[in-house]
Structure formats: C-alpha cells, structure tokens
N, C-alpha and C positions, 0 to 999 in steps of 0.2 A: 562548248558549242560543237555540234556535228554540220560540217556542208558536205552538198550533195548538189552535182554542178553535171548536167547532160546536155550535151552536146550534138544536132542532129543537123543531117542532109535532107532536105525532103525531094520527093519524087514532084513532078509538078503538076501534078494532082491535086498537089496541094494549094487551095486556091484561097478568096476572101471567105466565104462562107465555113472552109477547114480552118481557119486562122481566127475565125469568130467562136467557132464551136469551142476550141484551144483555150481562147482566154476565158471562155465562162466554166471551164471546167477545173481552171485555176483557179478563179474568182471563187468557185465552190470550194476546194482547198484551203483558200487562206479564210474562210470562215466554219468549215468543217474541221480541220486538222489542231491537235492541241499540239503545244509543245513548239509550233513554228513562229522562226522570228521576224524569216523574209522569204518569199516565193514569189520572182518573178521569170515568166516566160515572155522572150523577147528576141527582136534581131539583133544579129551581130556585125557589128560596125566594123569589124578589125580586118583589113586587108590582108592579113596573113590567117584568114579562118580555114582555107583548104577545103571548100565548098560546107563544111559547118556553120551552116548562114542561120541558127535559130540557137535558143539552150535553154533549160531551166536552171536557175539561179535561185540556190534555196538554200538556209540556215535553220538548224532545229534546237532549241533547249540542249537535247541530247541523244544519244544515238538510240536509244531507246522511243524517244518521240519519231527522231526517223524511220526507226522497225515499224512504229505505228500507222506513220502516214503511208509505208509500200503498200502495206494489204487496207488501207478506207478502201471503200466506196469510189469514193471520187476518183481517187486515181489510179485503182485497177479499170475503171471507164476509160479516163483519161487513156492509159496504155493501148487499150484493148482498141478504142476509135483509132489513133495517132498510128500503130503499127505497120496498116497497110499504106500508108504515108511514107515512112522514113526509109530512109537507101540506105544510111552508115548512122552510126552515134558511136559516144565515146562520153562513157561516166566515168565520175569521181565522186569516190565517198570516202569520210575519211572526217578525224576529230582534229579538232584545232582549237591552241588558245584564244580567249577571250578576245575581242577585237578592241581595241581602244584608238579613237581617233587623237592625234595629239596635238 
C-alpha cells in the first residue's frame, strides 16, 4: 500500500462553488484512477490543524499506481484549477504496510 495524504490552507477565495468544482474532480479520480483504494478530499475537524483546514486522503495498490495517478488527467486539472486557491500545503507520500483492522 502507498498513501499519499495533502494537506492545504486555502485563500478565501475559496468559496461553495471552488469546494463543488473540488469534489467532482475527485469524484472523476476515484473512477478514473486505477490502482486506488481510497481518495477522499475533505475538512479537517482537528483543532490542532494550524490553518490546514482541508487534505486529500488517499491509498494506492502501489507506488507505482500513485506515479500513475500524479500525471491522469484528472488530477493535473485538479492541480492546476486548486493552485491559485491554496496559501501553504504539506504532503506526504510514502509506503506503508498492509492496514488490518483488528
């Protein structure tokens, strides 16, 4: 399993209709993108976010599925719309064992 977990500030610019545009470009994602297990972009609940009030929240097959979904379609849009939006981010990419609920 490879995640891949970002983390953004937005300008406030960023309104309902940027937060619409967002989730349908995810939504195109998790049915475009092979190899993905979970992709969600969401607010962040956590009092201790340090104005990081949004993230994507994503799990891939493998890092190799992750190389695939940077360069789709989708989410070079996705970047490319979202950019003049965000103030700070802070990714994490990186392999991890299997997840097992217990």
């Amino acid at each position: 399993m490879y995640l891949h977990l970002v983390m953004m500030e937005f300008s406030p610019a960023a309104d309902a209709e940027f937060f619409a545009r967002v989730e349908a470009y995810a939504e195109r994602i998790r049915q475009e993108c092979k190899g993905l297990s979970i992709y969600h972009f969401g607010s962040n609940e956590a009092a201790r976010s340090l104005g990081f009030m949004h993230a994507v929240v994503s799990a891939f097959e493998s890092a190799q599925a992750h190389d695939d979904y940077q360069v789709s379609p989708a989410h070079v849009e996705m970047k490319t719309y979202m950019g003049a939006f965000i103030q700070r981010i802070v990714v994490f990419d990186g392999a991890a064992p299997l997840l097992v609920a217990a």
